[in-house]
DOBA-437276 format. One record per residue (C-alpha): residue number from 1; residue in three letters; z negated, x, y negated. Coordinates in pm, whole numbers. Example, Ala and Ser with C-alpha at 12.3 -4.5 7.8 and 13.67 -1.06 7.14 Angstrom:
# residues 2
(atom 1 'ala' (-780 1230 450));
(atom 2 'ser' (-714 1367 106));
//
This chain:
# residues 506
(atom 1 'unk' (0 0 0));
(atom 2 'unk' (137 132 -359));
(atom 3 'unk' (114 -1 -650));
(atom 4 'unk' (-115 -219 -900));
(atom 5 'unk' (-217 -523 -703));
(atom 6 'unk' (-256 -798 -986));
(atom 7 'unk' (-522 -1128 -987));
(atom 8 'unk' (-263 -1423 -940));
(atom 9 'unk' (-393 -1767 -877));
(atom 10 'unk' (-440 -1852 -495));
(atom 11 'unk' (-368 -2251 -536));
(atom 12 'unk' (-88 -2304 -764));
(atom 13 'unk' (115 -2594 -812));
(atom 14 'unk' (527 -2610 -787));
(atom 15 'unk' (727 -2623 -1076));
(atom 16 'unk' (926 -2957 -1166));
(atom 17 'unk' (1231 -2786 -1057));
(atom 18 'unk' (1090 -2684 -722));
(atom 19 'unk' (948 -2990 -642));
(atom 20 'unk' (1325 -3123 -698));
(atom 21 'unk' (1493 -2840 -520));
(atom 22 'unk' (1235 -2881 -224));
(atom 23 'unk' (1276 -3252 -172));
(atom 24 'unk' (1652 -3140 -169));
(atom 25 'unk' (1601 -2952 129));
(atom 26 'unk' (1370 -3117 305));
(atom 27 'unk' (1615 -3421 325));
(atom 28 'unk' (1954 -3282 364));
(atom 29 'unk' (2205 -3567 371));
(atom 30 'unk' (1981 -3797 193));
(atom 31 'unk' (2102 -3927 -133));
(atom 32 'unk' (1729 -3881 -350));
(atom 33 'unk' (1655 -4119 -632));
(atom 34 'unk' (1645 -4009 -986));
(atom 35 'unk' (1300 -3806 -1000));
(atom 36 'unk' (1067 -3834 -1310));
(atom 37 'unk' (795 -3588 -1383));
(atom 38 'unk' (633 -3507 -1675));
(atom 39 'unk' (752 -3214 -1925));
(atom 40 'unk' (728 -2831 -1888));
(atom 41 'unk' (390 -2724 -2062));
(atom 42 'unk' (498 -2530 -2381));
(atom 43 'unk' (174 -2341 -2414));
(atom 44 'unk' (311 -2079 -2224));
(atom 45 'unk' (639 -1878 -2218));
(atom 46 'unk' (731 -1989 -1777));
(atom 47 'unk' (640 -2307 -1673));
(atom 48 'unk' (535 -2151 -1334));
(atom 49 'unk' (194 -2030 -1510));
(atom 50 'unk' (-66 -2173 -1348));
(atom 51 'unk' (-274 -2171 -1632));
(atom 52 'unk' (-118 -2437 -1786));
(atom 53 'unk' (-56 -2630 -1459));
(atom 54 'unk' (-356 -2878 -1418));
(atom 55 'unk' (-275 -3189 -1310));
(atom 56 'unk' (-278 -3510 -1512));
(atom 57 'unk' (-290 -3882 -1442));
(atom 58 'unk' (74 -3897 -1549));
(atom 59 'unk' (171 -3640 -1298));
(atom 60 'unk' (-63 -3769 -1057));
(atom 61 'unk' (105 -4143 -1072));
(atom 62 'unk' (464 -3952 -1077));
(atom 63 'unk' (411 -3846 -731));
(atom 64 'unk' (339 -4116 -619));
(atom 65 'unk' (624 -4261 -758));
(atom 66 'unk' (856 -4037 -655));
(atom 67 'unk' (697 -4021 -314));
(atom 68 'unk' (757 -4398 -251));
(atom 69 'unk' (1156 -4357 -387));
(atom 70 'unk' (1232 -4086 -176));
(atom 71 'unk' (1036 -4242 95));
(atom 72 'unk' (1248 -4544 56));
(atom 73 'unk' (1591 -4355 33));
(atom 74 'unk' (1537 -4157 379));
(atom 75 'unk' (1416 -4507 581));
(atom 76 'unk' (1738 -4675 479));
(atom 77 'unk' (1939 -4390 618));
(atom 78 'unk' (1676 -4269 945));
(atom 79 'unk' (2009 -4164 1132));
(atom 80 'unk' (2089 -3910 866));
(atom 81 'unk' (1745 -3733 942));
(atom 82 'unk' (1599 -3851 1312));
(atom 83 'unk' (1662 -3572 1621));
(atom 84 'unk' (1753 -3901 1835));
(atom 85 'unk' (2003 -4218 1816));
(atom 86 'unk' (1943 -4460 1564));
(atom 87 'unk' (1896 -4708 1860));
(atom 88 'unk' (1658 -4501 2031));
(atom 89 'unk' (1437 -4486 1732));
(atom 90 'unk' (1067 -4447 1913));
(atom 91 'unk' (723 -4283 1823));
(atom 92 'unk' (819 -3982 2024));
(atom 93 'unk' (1102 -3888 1887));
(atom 94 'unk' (962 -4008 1500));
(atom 95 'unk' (635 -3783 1584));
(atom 96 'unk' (886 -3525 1646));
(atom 97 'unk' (1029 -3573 1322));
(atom 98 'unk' (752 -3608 1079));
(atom 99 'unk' (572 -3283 1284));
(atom 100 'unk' (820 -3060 1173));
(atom 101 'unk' (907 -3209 852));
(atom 102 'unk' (560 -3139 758));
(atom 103 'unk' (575 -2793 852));
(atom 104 'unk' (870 -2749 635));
(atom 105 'unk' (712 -2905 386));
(atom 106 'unk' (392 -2739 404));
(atom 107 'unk' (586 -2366 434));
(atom 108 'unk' (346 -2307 741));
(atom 109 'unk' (332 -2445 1127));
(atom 110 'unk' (72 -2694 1111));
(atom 111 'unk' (-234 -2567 1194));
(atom 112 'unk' (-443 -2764 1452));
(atom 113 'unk' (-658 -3016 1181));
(atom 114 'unk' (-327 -3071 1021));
(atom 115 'unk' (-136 -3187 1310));
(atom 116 'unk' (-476 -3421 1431));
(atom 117 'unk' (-429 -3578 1069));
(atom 118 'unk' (-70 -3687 1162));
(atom 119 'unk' (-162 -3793 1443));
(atom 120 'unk' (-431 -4046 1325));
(atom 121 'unk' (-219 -4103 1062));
(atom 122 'unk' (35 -4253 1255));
(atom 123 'unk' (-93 -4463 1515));
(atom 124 'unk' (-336 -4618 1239));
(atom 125 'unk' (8 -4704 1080));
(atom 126 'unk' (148 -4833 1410));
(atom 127 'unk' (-113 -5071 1480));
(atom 128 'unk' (19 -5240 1229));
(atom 129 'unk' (398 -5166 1145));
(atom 130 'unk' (709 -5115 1328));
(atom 131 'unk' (822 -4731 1368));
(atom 132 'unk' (1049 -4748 1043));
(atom 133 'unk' (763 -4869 802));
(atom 134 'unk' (568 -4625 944));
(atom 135 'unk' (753 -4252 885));
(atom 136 'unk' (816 -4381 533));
(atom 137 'unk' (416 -4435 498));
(atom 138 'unk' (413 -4084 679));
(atom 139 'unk' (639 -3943 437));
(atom 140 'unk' (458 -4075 104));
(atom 141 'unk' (196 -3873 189));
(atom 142 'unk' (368 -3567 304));
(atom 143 'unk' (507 -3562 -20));
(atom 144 'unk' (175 -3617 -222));
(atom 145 'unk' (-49 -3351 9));
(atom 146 'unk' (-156 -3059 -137));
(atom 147 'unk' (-7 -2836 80));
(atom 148 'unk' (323 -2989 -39));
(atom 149 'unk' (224 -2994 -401));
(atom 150 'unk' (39 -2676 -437));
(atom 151 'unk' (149 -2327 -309));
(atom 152 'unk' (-184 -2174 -118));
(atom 153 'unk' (-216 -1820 -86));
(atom 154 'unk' (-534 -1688 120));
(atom 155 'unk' (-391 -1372 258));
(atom 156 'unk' (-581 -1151 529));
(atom 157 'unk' (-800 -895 407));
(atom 158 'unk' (-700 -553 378));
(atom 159 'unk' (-912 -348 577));
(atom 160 'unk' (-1009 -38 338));
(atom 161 'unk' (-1007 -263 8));
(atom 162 'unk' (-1188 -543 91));
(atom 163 'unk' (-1105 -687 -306));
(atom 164 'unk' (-712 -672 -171));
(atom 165 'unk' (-540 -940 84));
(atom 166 'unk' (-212 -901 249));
(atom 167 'unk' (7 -1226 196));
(atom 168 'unk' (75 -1410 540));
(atom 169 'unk' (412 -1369 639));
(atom 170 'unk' (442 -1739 557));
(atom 171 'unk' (340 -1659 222));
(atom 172 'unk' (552 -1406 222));
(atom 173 'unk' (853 -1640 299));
(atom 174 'unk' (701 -1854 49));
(atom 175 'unk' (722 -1635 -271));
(atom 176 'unk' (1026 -1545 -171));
(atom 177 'unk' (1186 -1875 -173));
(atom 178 'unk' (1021 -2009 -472));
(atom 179 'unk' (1151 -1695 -671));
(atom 180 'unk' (1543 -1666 -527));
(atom 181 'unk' (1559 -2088 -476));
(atom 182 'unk' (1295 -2252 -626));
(atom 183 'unk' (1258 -2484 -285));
(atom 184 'unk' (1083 -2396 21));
(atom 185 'unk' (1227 -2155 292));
(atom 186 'unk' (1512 -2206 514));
(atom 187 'unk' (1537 -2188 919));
(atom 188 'unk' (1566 -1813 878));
(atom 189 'unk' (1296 -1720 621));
(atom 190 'unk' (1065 -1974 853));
(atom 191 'unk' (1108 -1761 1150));
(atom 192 'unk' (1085 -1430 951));
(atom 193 'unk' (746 -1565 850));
(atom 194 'unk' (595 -1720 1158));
(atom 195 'unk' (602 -1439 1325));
(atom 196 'unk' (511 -1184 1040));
(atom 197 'unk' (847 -1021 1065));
(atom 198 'unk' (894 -1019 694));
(atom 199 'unk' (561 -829 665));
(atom 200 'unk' (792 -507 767));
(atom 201 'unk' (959 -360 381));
(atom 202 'unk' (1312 -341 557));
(atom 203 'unk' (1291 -714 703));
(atom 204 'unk' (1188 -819 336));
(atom 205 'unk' (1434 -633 148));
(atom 206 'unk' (1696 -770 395));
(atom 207 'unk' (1554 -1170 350));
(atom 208 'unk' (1564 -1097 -40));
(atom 209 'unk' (1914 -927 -40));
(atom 210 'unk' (2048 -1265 185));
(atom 211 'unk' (1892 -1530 -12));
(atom 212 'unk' (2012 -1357 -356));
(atom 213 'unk' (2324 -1387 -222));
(atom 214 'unk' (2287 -1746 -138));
(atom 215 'unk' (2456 -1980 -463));
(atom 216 'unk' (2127 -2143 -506));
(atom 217 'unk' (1974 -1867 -672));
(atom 218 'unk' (2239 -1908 -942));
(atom 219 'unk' (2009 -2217 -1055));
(atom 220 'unk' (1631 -2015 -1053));
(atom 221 'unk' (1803 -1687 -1206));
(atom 222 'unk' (1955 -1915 -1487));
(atom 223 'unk' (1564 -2130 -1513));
(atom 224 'unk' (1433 -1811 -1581));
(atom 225 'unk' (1655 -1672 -1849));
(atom 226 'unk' (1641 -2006 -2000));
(atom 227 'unk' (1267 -2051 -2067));
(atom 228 'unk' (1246 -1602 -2160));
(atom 229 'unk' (1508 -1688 -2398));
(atom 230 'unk' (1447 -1984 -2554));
(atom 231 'unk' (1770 -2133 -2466));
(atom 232 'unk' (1553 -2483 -2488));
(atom 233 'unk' (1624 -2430 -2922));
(atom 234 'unk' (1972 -2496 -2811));
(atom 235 'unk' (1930 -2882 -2707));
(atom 236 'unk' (1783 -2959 -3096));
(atom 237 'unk' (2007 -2749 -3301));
(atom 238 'unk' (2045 -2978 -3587));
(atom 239 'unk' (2268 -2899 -3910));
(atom 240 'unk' (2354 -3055 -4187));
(atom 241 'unk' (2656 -3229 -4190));
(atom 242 'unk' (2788 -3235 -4559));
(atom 243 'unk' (2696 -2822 -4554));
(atom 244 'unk' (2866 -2796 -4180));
(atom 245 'unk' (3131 -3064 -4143));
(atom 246 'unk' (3290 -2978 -3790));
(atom 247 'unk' (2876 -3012 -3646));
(atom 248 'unk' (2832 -3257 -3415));
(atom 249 'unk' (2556 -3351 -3118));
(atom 250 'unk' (2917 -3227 -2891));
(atom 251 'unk' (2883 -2883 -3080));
(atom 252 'unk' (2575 -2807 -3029));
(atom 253 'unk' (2580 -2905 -2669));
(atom 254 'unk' (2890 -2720 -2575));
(atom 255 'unk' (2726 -2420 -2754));
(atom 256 'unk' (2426 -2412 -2536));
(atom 257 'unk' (2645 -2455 -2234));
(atom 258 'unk' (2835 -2149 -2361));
(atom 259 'unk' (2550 -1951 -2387));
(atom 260 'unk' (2381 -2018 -2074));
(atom 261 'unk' (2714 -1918 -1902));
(atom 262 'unk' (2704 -1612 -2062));
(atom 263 'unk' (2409 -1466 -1955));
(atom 264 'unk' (2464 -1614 -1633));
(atom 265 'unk' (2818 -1394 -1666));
(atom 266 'unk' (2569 -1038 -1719));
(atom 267 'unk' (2358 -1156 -1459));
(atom 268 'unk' (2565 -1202 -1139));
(atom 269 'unk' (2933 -987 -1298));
(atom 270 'unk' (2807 -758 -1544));
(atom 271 'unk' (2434 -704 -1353));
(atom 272 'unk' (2302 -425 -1623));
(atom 273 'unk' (2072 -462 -1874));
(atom 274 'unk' (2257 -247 -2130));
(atom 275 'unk' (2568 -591 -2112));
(atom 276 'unk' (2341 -857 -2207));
(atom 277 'unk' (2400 -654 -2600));
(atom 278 'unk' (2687 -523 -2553));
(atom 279 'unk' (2897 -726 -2356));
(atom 280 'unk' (3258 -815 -2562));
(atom 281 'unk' (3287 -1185 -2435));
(atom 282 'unk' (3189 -1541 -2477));
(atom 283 'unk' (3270 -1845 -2339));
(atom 284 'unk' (3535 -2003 -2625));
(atom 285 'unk' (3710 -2400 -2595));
(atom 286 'unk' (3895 -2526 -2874));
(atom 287 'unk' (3555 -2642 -3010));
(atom 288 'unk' (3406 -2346 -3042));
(atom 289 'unk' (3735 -2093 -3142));
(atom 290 'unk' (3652 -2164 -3526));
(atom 291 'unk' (3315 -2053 -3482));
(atom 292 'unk' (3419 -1733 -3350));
(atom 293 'unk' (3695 -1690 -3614));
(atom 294 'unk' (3929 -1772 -3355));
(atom 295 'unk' (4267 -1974 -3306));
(atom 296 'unk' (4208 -2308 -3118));
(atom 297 'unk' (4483 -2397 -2846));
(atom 298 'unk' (4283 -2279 -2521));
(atom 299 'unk' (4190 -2679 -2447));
(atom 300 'unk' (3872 -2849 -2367));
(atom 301 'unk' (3760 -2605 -2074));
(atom 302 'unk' (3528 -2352 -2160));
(atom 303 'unk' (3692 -1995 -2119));
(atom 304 'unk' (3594 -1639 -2079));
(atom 305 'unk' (3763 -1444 -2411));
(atom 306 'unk' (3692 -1182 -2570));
(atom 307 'unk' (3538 -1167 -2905));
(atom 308 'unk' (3618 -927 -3194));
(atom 309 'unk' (3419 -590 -3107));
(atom 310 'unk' (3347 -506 -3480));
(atom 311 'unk' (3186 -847 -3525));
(atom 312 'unk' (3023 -976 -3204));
(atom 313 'unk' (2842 -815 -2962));
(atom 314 'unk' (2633 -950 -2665));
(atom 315 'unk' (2368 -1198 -2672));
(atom 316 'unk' (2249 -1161 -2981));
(atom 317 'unk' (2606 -1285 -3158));
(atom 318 'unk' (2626 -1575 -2916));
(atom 319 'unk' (2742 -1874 -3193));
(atom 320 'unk' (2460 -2122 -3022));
(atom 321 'unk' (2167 -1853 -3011));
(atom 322 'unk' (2223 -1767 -3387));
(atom 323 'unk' (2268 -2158 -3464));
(atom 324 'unk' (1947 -2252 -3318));
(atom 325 'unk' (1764 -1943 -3457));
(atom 326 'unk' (1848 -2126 -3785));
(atom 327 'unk' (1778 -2437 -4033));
(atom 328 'unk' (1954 -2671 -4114));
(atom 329 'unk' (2093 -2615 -4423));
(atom 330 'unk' (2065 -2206 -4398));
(atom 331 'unk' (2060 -1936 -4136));
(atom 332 'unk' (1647 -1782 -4083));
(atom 333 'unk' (1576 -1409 -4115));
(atom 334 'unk' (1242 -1483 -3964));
(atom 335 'unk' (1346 -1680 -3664));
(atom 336 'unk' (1583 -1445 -3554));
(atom 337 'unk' (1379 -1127 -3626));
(atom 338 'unk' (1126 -1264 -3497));
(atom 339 'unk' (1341 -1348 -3141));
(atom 340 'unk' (1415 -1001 -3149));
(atom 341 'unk' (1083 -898 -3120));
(atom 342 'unk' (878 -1112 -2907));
(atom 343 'unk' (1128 -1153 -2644));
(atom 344 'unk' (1404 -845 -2597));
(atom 345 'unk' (1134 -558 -2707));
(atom 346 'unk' (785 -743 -2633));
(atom 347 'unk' (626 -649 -2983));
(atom 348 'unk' (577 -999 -3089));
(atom 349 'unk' (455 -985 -3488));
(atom 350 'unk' (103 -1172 -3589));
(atom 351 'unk' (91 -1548 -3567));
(atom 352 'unk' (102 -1635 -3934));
(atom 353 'unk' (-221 -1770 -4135));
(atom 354 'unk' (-306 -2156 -4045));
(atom 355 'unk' (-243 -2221 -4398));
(atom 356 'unk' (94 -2085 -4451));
(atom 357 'unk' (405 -2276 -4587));
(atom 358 'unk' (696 -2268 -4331));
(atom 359 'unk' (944 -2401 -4579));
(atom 360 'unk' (1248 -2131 -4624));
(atom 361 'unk' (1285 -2029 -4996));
(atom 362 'unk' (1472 -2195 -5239));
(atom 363 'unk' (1753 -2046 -5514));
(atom 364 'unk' (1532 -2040 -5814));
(atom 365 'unk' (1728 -1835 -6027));
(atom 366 'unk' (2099 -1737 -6013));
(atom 367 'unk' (2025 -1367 -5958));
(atom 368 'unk' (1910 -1458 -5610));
(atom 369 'unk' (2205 -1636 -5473));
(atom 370 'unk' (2207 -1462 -5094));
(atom 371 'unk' (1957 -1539 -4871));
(atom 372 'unk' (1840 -1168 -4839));
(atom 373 'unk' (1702 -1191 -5147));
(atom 374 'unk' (1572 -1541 -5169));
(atom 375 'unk' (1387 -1389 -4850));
(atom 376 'unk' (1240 -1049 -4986));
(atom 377 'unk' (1189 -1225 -5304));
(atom 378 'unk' (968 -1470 -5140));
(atom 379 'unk' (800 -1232 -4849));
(atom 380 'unk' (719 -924 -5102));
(atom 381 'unk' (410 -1121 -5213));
(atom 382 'unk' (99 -1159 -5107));
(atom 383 'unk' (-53 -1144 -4781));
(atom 384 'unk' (255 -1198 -4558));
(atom 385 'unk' (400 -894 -4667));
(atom 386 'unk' (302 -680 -4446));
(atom 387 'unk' (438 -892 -4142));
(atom 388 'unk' (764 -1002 -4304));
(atom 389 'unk' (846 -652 -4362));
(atom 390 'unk' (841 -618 -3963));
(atom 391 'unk' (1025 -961 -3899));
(atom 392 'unk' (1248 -971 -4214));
(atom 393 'unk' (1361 -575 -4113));
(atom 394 'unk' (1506 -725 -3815));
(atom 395 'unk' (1675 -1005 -3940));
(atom 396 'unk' (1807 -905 -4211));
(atom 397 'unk' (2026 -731 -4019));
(atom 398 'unk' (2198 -1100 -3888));
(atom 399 'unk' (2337 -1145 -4250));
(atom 400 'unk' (2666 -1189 -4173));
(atom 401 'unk' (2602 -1446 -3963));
(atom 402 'unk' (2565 -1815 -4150));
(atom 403 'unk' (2375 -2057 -4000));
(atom 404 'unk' (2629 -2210 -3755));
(atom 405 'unk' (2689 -1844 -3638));
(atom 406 'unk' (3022 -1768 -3811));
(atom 407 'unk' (3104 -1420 -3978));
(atom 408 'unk' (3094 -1370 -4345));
(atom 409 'unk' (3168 -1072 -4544));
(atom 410 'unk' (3029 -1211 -4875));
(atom 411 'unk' (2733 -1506 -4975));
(atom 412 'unk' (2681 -1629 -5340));
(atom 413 'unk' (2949 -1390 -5443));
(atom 414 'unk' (2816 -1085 -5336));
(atom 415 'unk' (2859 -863 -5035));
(atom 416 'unk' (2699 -927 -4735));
(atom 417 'unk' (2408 -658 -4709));
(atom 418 'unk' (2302 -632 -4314));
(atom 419 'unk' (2117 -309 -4325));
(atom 420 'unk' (1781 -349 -4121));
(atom 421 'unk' (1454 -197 -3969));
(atom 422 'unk' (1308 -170 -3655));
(atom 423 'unk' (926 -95 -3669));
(atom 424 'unk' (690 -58 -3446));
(atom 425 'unk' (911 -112 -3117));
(atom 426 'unk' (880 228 -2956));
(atom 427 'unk' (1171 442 -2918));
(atom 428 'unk' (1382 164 -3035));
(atom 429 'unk' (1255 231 -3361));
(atom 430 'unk' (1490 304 -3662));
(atom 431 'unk' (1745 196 -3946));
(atom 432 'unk' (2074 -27 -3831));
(atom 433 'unk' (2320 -188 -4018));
(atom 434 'unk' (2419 -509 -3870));
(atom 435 'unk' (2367 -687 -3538));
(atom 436 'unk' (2648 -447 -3367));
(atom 437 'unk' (2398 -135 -3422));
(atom 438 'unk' (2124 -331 -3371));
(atom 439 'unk' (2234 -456 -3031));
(atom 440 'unk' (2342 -72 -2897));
(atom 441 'unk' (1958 -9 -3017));
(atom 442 'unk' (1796 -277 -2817));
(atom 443 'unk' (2048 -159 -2531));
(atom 444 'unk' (1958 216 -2509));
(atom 445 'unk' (1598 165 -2536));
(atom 446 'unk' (1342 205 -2292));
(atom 447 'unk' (1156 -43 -2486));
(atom 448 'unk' (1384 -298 -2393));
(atom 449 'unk' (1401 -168 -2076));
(atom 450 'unk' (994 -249 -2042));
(atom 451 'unk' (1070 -580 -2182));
(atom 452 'unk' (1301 -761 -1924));
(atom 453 'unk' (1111 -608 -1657));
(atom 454 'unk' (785 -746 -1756));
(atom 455 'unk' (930 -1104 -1799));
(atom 456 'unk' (1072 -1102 -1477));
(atom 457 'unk' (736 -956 -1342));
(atom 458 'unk' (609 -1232 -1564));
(atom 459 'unk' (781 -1522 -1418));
(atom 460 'unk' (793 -1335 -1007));
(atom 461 'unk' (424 -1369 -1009));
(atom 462 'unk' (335 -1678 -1226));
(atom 463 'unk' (102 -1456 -1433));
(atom 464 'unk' (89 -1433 -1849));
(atom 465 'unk' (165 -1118 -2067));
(atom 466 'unk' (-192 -1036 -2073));
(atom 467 'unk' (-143 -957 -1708));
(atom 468 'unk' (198 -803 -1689));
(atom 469 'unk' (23 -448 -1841));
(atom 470 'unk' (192 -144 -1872));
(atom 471 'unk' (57 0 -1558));
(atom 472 'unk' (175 -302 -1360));
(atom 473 'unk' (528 -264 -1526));
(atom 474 'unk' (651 92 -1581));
(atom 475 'unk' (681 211 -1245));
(atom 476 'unk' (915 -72 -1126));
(atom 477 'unk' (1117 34 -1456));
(atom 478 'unk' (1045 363 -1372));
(atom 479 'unk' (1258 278 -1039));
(atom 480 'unk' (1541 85 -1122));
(atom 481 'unk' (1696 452 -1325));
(atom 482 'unk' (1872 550 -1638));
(atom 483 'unk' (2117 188 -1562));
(atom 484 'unk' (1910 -75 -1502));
(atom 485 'unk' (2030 -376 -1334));
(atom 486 'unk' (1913 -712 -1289));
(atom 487 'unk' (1955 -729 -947));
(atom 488 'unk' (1768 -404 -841));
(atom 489 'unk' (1491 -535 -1069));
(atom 490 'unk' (1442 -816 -831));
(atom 491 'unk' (1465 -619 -499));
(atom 492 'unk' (1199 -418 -615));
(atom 493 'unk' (1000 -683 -804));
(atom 494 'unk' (990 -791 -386));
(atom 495 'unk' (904 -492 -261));
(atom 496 'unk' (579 -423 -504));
(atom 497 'unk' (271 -432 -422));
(atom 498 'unk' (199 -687 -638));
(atom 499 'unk' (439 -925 -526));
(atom 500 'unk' (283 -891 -154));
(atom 501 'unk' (-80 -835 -211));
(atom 502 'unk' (-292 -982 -480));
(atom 503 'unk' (-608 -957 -573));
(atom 504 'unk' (-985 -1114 -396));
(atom 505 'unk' (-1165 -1265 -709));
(atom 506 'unk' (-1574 -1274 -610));
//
């Protein structure tokens, strides 16, 4: 055993999407009602933290909800599901059924009290219903047990450390799942697991590579880049029309659409870190083109095209990320510097005082008709000072972006000035001049580096940043070399310590 093991939480609950995603694949050929649970909590940056996971009634009562409308949906089509004839329908072969769609859903073999529960279960439900009535009772409360609802991690205890435990190989199976799909394991990561095969590094690194290369980890790679980048700004982006014309609820959808499919592009084509800046392309329709400073005629579809080198570059000139880092009448220095910060170097500025005044500065006199200087006008006073000058040093660097994302040379007359600071970000540290130097910066840095690996650490083991320390973090970054890629972070994110040990609390 190498490696910082890490405190993580030993009951904690599934995520909205893989309670979805589970219920998928528990019921294959089942079409499953329209599900309804409550909202992500926004208190923390993943929604997989169980600190802000404890239940509610409204949760509580969406269960049961769902578990009655799933229920429902499986007992009208039994010979979709059954391992007998629909005419042979009896409490053998439905014991059979429900014994090993618990297991499934409870990511273990049932252990001897569970199966006795069943058991009761259904011939108390027998006595008194025909065999159809009775799985869907069965399955209602499959689907609202806590070993459905809740991921439980006890471990075995390490034998020189007794503070340490050594994930189950069903635990194992189970982390693995939940990070790759989001859903419980399949056939193969089962038997891996029952057996403690996937306890062995070259058996897990082999289960990882094969489920990463399964399509369904398209949707949890694309979760997690969604919630680290705030990608939900993008489904509120709100302009004003008589400033912005073209803007429409369509625009601002088809730019968040764009955007996600660009980072999904770095992710699974590009795979380093250094493309996510620097990458030359974005995902362009005829709605979009004028945005980009582009010729429409490419249709409705949205395409792969390259962008203009000397004005776009990577994530951080993506048309819907600069819109929604924005107002609506004007683009924000602050919201964008302070985007930069927090999430693509991890030196998140000062929450500002309780009593401060969000509102962005006003023109007040016709000297200061760009927004750089209705900015440092308003920032160079007083006790935010010291702050803006972090947050404003980065931003000011997006001025030749407006607020809907497209170029400009010149604002108010005057030419665009997009010289900026980094501060206080390690070895990214230093002077740029717009977001083309800015992004080559972020790129090259190890600070940066340290960033996406801690989020992904972050959201692997459902801890908070308080957790993900720098001893926890820099040898995994340490390991993935001088061209870091996305998918060697999460082979070795697998193979840590901390993913398969974690820590005894007294």
């Amino acid at each position: 055993m190498n490696g910082q093991i890490v405190v993580t939480p030993q009951v904690v609950r599934v995520t909205s999407l893989a309670y979805t995603n589970s219920v998928r694949d528990l019921f294959p050929g089942i079409t499953i009602p329209a599900l309804t649970l409550p909202s992500a909590p926004t208190s923390v940056v993943y929604d997989n933290n169980a600190v802000a996971q404890a239940p509610t009634a409204t949760l509580i009562q969406a269960y049961q909800a769902n578990g009655q409308a799933i229920a429902n949906a499986v007992v009208a089509k039994l010979a979709a599901v059954l391992p007998c004839s629909a005419s042979a329908v009896d409490d053998a072969c439905a014991t059979t059924y429900l014994t090993d769609l618990s297991s499934r859903a409870y990511r273990h073999p049932l252990q001897d009290d569970e199966r006795a529960r069943l058991g009761t279960a259904w011939q108390s439900l027998r006595a008194a219903n025909d065999v159809p009535t009775s799985i869907g009772a069965v399955i209602e409360g499959i689907l609202q047990a806590p070993a459905f609802l809740y991921q439980i991690e006890e471990g075995t205890p390490v034998e020189d450390n007794p503070n340490v435990a050594r994930l189950t190989g069903n635990e194992l199976a189970t982390r693995l799942a939940t990070l790759f799909w989001a859903s419980i394991p399949d056939a193969t990561l089962r038997a891996v697991g029952d057996d403690d095969r996937i306890l062995d590094p070259d058996e897990l690194d082999a289960q990882a590579r094969r489920i990463l290369d399964d399509p369904r980890a398209h949707e949890s790679v694309a979760h997690m880049q969604y919630q680290w980048l705030r990608f939900n700004l993008l489904e509120k982006i709100k302009k004003d029309t008589t400033l912005f014309p073209t803007w429409s609820d369509t625009t601002a959808a088809t730019m968040r659409e764009a955007t996600v499919r660009f980072t999904d592009h770095v992710f699974w084509e590009e795979g380093n870190f250094a493309a996510l800046f620097t990458d030359s392309h974005a995902f362009v329709n005829d709605l979009l083109a004028p945005y980009y400073g582009l010729n429409a005629g490419g249709g409705s579809a949205l395409t792969m095209t390259t962008v203009p080198s000397s004005q776009r570059s990577g994530l951080l000139t993506q048309v819907g990320l600069l819109s929604a880092f924005g107002h609506e009448t004007m683009e924000s220095p602050v919201l964008r510097g302070v985007f930069v910060l927090d999430r693509l170097l991890c030196s998140p500025p000062p929450p500002p005082p309780p009593d401060v005044k969000n509102t962005p500065p006003a023109a007040t006199n016709v000297e200061t008709t760009t927004t750089r200087e209705r900015f440092q006008a308003h920032h160079e006073q007083g006790s935010c000072a010291g702050c803006h000058k972090l947050i404003d040093g980065v931003g000011f660097g997006f001025e030749h972006f407006d607020a809907v994302g497209k170029w400009r040379d010149s604002e108010g007359g005057k030419p665009v000035d997009a010289t900026g600071m980094l501060i206080g970000t390690g070895d990214a540290d230093g002077a740029f001049v717009g977001v083309g130097e800015l992004s080559v910066k972020i790129a090259n840095s190890q600070r940066s580096s340290f960033c996406i690996t801690r989020n992904w650490m972050q959201y692997a083991l459902g801890i908070d940043a308080s957790a993900a320390t720098e001893d926890l973090v820099k040898p995994l970054q340490a390991d993935l070399g001088p061209t870091p890629a996305f998918r060697n972070l999460l082979l070795s994110i697998v193979k840590s310590s901390a993913f398969r040990f974690r820590t005894v609390t007294p």
